[in-house]
DSSP file (Angstrom, degrees, kcal/mol; ACC not computed):
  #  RESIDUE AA STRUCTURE BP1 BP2  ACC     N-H-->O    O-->H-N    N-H-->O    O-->H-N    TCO  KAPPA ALPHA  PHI   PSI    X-CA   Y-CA   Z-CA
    1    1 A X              0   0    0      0, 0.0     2,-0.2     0, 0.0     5,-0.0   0.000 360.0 360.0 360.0 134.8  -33.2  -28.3  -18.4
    2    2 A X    >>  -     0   0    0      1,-0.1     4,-1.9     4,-0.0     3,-0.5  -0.552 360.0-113.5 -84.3 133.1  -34.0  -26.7  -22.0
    3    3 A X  H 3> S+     0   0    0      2,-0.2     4,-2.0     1,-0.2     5,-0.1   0.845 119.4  58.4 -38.8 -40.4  -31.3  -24.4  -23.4
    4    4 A X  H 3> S+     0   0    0      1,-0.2     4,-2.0     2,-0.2     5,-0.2   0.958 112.7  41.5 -57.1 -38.3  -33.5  -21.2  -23.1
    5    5 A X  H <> S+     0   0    0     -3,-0.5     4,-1.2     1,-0.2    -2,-0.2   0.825 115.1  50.2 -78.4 -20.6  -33.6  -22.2  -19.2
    6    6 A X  H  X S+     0   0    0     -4,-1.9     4,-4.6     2,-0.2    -1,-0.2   0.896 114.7  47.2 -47.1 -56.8  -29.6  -23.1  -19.5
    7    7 A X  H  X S+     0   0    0     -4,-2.0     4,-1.9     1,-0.3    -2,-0.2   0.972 115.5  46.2 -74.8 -70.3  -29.2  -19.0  -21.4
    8    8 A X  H  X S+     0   0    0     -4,-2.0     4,-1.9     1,-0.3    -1,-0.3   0.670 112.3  44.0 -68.8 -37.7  -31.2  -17.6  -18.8
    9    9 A X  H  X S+     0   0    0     -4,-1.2     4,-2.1    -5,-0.2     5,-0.4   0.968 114.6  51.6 -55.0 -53.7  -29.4  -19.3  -15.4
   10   10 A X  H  X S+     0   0    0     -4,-4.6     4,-2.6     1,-0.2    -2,-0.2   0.958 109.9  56.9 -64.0 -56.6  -25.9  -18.5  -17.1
   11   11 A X  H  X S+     0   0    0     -4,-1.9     4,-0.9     1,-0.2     5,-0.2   0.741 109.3  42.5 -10.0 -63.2  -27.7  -14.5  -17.4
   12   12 A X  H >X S+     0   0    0     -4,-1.9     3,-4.0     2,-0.2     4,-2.8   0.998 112.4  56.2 -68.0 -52.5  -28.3  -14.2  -13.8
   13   13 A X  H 3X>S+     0   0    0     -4,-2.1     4,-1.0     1,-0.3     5,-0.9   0.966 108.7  48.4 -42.3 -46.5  -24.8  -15.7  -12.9
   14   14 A X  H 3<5S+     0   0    0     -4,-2.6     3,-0.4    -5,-0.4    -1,-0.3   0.899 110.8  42.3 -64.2 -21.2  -23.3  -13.4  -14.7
   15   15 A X  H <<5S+     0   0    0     -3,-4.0    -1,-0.2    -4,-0.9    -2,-0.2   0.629 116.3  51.9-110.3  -3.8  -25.0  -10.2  -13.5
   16   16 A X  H  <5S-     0   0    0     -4,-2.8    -1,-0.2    -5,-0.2    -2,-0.2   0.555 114.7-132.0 -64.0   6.5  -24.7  -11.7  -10.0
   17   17 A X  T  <5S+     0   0    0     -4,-1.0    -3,-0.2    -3,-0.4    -4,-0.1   0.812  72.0 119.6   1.2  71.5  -20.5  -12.2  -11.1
   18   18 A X      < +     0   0    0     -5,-0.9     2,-0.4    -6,-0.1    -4,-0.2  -0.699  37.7 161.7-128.2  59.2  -20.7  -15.6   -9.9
   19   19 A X        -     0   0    0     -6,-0.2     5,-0.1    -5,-0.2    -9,-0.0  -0.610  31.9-165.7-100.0 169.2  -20.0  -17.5  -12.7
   20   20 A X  S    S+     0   0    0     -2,-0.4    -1,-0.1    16,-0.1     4,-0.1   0.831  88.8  35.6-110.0 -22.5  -18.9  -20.9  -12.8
   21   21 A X  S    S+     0   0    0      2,-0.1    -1,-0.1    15,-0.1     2,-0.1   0.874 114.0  45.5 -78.5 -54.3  -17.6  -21.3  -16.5
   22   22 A X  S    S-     0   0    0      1,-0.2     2,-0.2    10,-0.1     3,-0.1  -0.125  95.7 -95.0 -93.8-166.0  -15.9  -17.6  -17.3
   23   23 A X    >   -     0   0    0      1,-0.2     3,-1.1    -2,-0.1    -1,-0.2  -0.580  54.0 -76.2-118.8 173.2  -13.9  -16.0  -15.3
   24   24 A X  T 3  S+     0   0    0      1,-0.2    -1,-0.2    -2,-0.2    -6,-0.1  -0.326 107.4  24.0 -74.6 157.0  -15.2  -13.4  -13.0
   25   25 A X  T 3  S+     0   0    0    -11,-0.1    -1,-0.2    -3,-0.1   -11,-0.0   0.727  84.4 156.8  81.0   7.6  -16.1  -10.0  -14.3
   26   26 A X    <   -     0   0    0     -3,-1.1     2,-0.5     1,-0.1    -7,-0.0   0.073  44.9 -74.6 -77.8-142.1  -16.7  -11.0  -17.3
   27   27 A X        -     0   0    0     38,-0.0     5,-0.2     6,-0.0     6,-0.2  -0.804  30.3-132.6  -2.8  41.3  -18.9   -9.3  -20.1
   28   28 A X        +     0   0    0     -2,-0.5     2,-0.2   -14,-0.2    35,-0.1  -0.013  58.5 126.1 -47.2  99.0  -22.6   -9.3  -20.1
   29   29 A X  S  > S-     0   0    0     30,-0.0     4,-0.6     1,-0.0     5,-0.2  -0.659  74.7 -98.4-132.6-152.4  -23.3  -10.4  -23.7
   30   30 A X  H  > S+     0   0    0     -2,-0.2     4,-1.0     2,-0.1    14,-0.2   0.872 122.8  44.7 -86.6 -33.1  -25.0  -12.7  -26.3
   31   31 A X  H  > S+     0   0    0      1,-0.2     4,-1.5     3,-0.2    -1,-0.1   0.683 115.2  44.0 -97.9  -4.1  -21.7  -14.7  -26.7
   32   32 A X  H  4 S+     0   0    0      2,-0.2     5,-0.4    -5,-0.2    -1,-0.2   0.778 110.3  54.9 -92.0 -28.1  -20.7  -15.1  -22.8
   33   33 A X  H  X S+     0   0    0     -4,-0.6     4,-1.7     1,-0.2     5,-0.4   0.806 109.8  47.6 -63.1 -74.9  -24.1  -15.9  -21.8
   34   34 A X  H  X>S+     0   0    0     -4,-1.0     5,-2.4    -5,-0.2     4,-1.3   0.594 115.2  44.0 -29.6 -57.6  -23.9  -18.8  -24.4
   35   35 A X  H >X5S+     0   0    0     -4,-1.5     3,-2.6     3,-0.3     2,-1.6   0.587 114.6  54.8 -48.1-122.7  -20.3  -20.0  -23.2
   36   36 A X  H 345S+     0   0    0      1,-0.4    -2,-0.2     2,-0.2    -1,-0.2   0.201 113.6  38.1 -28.7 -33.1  -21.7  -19.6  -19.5
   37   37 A X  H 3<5S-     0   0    0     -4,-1.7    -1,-0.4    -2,-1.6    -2,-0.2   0.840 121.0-119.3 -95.4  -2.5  -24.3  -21.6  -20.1
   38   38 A X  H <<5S+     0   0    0     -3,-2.6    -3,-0.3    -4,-1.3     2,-0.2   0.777  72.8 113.6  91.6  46.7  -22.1  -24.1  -22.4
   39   39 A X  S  <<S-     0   0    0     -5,-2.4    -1,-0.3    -4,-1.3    -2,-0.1  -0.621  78.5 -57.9-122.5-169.6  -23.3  -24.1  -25.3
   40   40 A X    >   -     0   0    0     -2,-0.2     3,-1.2     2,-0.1     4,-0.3  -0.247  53.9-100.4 -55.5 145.8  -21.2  -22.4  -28.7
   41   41 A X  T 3  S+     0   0    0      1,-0.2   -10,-0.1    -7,-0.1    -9,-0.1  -0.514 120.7  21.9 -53.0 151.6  -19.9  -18.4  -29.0
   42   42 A X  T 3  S+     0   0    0      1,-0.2    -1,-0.2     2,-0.1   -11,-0.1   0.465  81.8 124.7  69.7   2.9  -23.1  -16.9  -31.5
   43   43 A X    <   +     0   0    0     -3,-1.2     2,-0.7     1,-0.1    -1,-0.2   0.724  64.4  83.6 -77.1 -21.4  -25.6  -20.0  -30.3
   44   44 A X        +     0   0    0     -4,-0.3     2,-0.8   -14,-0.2    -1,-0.1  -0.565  63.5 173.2 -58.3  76.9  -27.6  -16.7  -29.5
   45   45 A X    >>  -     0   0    0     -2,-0.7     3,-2.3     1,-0.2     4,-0.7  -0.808  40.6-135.8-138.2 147.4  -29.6  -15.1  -32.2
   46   46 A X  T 34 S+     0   0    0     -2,-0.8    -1,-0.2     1,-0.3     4,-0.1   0.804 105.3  52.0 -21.6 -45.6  -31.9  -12.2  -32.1
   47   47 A X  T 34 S+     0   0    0      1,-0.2     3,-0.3     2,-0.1    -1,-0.3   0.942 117.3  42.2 -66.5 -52.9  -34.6  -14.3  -34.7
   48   48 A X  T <4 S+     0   0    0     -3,-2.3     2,-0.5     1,-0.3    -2,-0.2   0.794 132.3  13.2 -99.5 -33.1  -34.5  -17.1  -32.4
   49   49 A X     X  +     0   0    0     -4,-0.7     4,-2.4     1,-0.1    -1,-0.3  -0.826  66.7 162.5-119.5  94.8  -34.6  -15.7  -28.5
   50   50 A X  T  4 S+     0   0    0     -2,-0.5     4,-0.5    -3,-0.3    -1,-0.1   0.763  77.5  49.6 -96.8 -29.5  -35.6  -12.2  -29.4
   51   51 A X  T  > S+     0   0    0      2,-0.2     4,-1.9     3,-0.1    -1,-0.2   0.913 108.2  58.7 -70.5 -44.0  -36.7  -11.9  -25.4
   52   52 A X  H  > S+     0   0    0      1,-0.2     4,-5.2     2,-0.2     5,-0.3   0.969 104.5  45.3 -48.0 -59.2  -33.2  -13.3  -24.5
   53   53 A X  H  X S+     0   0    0     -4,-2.4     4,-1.6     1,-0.2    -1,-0.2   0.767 112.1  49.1 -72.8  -2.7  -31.3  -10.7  -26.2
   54   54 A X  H  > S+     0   0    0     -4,-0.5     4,-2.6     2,-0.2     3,-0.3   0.974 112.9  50.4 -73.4 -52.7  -33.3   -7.7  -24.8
   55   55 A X  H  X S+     0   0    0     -4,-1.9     4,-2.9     1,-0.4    -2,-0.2   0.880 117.6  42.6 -81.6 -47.5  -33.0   -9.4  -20.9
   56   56 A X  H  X S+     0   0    0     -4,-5.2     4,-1.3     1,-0.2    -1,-0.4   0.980 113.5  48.0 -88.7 -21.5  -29.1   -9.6  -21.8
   57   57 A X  H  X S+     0   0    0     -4,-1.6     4,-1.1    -3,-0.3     3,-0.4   0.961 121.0  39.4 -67.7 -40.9  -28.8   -5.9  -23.5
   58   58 A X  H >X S+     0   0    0     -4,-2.6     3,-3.0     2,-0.2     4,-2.5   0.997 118.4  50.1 -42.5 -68.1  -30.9   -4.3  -20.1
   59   59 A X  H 3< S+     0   0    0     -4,-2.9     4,-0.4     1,-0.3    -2,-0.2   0.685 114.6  42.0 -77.8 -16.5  -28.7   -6.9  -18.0
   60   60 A X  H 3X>S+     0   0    0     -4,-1.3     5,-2.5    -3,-0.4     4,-0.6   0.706 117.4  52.3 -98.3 -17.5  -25.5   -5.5  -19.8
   61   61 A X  H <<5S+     0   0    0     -3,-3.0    -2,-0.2    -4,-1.1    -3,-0.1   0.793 107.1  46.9 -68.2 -46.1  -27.1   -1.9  -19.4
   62   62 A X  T  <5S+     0   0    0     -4,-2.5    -1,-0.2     1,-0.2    -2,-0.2   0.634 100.3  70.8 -79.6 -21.7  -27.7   -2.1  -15.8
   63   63 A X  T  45S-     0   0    0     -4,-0.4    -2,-0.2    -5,-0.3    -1,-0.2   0.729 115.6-113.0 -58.1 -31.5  -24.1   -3.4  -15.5
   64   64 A X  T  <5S+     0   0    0     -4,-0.6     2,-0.3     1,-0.4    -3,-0.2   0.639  76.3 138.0  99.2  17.8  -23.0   -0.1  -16.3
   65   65 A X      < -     0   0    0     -5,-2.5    -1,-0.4    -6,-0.1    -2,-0.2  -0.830  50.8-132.4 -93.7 146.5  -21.7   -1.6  -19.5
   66   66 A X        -     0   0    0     -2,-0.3     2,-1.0    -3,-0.1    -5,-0.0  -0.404   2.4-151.4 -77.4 141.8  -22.1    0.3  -22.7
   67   67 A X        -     0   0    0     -2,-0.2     2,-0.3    -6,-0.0    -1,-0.1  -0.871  30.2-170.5-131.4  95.4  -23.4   -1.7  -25.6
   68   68 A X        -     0   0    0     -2,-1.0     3,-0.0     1,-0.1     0, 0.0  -0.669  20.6-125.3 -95.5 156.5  -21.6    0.7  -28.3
   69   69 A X        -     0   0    0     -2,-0.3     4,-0.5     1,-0.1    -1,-0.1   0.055  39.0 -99.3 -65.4-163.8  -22.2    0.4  -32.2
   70   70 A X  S >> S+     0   0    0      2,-0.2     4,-2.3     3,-0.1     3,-0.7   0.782 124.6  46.3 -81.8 -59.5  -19.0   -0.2  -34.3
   71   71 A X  H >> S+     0   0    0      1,-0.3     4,-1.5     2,-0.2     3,-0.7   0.980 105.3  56.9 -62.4 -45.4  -18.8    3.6  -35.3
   72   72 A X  H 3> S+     0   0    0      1,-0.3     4,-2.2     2,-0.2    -1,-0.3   0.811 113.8  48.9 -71.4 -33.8  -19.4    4.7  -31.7
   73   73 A X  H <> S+     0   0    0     -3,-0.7     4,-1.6    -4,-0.5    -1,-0.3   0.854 104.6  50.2 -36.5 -62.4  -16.1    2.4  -31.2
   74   74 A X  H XX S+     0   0    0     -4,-2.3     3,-1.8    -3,-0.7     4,-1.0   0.994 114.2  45.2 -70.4 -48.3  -14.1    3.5  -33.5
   75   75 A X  H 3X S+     0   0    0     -4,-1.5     4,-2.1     1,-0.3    -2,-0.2   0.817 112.1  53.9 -44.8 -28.9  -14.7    7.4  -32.2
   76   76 A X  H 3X S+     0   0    0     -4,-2.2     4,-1.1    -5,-0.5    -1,-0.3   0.904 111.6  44.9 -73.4 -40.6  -14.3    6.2  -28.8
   77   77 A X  H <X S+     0   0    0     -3,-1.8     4,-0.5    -4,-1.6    -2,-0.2   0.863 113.2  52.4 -61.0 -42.6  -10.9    4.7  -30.1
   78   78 A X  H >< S+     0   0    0     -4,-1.0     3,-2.3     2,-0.2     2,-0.5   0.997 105.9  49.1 -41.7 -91.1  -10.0    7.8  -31.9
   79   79 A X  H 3X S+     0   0    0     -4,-2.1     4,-0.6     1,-0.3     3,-0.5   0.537 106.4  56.5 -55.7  -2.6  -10.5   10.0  -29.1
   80   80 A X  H 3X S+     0   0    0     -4,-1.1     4,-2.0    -2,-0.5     2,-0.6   0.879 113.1  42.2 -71.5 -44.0   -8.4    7.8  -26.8
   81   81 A X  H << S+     0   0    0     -3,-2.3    -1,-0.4    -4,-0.5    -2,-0.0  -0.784 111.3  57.0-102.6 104.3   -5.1    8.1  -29.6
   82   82 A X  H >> S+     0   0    0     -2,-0.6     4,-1.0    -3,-0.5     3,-0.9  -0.692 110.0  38.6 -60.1 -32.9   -5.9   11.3  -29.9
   83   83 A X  H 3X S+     0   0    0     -4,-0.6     4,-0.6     1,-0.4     2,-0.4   0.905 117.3  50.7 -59.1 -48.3   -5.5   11.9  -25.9
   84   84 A X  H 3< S+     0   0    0     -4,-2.0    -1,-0.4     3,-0.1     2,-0.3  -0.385 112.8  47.5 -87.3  59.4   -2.4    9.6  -25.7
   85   85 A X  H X4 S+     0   0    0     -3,-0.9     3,-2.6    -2,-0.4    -2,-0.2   0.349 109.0  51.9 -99.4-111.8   -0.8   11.6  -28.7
   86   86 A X  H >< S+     0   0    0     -4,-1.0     2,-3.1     1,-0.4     3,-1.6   0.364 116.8  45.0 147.3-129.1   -1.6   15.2  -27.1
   87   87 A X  T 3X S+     0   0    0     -4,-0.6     4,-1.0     1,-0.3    -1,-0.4   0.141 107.8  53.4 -26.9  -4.5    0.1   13.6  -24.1
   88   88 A X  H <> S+     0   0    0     -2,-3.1     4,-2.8    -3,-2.6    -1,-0.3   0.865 110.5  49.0 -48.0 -79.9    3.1   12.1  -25.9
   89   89 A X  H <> S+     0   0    0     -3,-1.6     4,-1.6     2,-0.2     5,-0.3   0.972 109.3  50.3 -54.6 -56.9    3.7   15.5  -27.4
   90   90 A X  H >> S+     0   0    0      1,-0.2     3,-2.5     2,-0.2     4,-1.1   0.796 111.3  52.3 -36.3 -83.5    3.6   17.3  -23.9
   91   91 A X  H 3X>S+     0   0    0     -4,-1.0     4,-3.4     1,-0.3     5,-0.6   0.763 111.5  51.2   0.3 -66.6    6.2   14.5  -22.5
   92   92 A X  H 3X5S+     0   0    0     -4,-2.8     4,-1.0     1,-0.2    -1,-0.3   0.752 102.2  53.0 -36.6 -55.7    8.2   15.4  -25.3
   93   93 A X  H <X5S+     0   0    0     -3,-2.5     4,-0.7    -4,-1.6    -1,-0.2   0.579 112.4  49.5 -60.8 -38.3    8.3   18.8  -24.9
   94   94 A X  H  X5S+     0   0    0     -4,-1.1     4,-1.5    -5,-0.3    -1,-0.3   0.818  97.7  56.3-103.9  13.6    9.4   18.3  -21.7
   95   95 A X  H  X5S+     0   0    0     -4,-3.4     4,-3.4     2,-0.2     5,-0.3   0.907 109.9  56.1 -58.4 -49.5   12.0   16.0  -21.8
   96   96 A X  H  <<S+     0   0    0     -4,-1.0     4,-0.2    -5,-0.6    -1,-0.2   0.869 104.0  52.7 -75.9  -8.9   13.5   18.7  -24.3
   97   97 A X  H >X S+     0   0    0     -4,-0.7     4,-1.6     2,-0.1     3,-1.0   0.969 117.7  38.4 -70.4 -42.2   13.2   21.4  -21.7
   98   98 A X  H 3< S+     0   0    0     -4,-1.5     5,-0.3     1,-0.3    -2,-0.2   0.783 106.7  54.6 -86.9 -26.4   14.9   19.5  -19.4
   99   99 A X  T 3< S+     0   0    0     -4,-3.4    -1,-0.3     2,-0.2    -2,-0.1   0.505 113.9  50.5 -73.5 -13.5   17.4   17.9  -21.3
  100  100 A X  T <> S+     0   0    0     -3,-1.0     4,-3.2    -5,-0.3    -2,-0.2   0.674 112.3  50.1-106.8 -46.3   18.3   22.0  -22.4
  101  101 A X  T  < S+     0   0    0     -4,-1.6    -2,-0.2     1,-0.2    -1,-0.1   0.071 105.2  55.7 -87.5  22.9   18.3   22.8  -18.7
  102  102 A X  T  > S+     0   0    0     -3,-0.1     4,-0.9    -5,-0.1    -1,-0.2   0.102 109.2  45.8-124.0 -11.9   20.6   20.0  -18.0
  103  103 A X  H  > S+     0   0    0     -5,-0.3     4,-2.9     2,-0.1     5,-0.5   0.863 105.9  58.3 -90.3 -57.2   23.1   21.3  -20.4
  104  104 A X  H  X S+     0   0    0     -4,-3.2     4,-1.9     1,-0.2     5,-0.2   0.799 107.3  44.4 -52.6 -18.4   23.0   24.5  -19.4
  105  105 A X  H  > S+     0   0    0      3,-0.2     4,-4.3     2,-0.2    -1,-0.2   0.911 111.6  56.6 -84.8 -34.6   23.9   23.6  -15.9
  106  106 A X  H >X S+     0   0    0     -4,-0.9     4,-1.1     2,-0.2     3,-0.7   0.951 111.3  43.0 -30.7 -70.9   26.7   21.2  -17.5
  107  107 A X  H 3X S+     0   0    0     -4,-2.9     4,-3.3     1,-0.3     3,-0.5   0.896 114.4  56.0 -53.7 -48.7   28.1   24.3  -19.4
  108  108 A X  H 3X S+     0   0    0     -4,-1.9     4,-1.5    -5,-0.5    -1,-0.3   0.952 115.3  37.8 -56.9 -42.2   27.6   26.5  -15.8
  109  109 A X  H << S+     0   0    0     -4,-4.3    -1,-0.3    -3,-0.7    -2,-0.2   0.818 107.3  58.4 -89.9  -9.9   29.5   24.4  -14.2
  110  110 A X  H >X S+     0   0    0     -4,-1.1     4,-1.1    -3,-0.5     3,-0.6   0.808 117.9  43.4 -39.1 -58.8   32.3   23.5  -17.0
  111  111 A X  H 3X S+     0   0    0     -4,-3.3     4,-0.6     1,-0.3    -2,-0.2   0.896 112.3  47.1 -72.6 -49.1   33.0   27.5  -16.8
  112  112 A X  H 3< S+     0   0    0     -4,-1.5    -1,-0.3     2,-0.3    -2,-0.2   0.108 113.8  52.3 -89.6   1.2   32.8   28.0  -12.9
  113  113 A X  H X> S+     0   0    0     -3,-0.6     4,-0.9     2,-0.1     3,-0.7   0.439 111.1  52.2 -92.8 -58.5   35.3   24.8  -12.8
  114  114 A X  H 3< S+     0   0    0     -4,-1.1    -2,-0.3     1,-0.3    -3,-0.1   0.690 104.4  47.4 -81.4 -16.7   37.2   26.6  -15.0
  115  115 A X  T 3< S+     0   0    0     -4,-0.6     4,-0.4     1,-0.2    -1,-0.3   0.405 105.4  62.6 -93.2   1.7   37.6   29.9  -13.3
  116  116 A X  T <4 S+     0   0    0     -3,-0.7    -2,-0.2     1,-0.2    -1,-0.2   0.589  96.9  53.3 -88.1   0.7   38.5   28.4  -10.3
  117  117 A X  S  < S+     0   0    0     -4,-0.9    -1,-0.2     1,-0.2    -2,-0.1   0.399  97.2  67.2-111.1  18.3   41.6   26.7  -11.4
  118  118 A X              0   0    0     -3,-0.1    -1,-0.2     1,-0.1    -2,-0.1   0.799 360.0 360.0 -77.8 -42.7   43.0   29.9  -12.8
  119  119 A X              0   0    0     -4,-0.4    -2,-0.2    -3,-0.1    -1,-0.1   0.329 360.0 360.0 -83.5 360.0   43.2   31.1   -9.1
């Protein structure tokens, strides 16, 4: 079997997720097919199977995985710590409500402790 026919078996295992190398679930990209089919991470490149890497960006497309740029990343990374910030602060805010409403009841009951033992 020729490596191209190697790249192109691991390709279908993988978007059937029956592969026999990685683990299941894994990625559809240029550097899993190449591990699936056993050959090096980056033994894929665009000058040399230029048909291959379309078949695996469709196969990773149709997976319902996204094949983001680098910027598209980082914004996507950014708007995640922005989310988990914005929820951080909320948390915060209430801990310190409650932590305010857990004193005051201290104090209410400190006082109401304390006017019964007058009687």
């Amino acid at each position: 079997m020729s490596a191209l026919n190697d790249y192109y078996a691991a390709l279908e295992r993988l978007k059937a997720n029956k592969p026999t190398v990685l683990p299941k679930g894994s990625a559809i990209n240029n550097d899993t097919v190449a591990l699936e089919a056993g050959r090096k991470r980056g033994s894929i490149k665009k000058s040399r199977h230029a048909a291959l890497v379309q078949a695996i960006e469709l196969a990773a497309q149709q997976a319902g995985q996204n094949v983001l740029s680098p910027t598209q990343r980082v914004e996507k990374a950014k708007s995640k710590t922005k989310a988990v910030k914005t929820d951080y602060e909320k948390l915060q805010e209430d801990y310190e409500r409650l932590l305010e409403k857990a004193n005051s009841l201290l104090l209410e009951n400190f006082e109401l402790r304390q006017n019964t033992r007058i009687f």
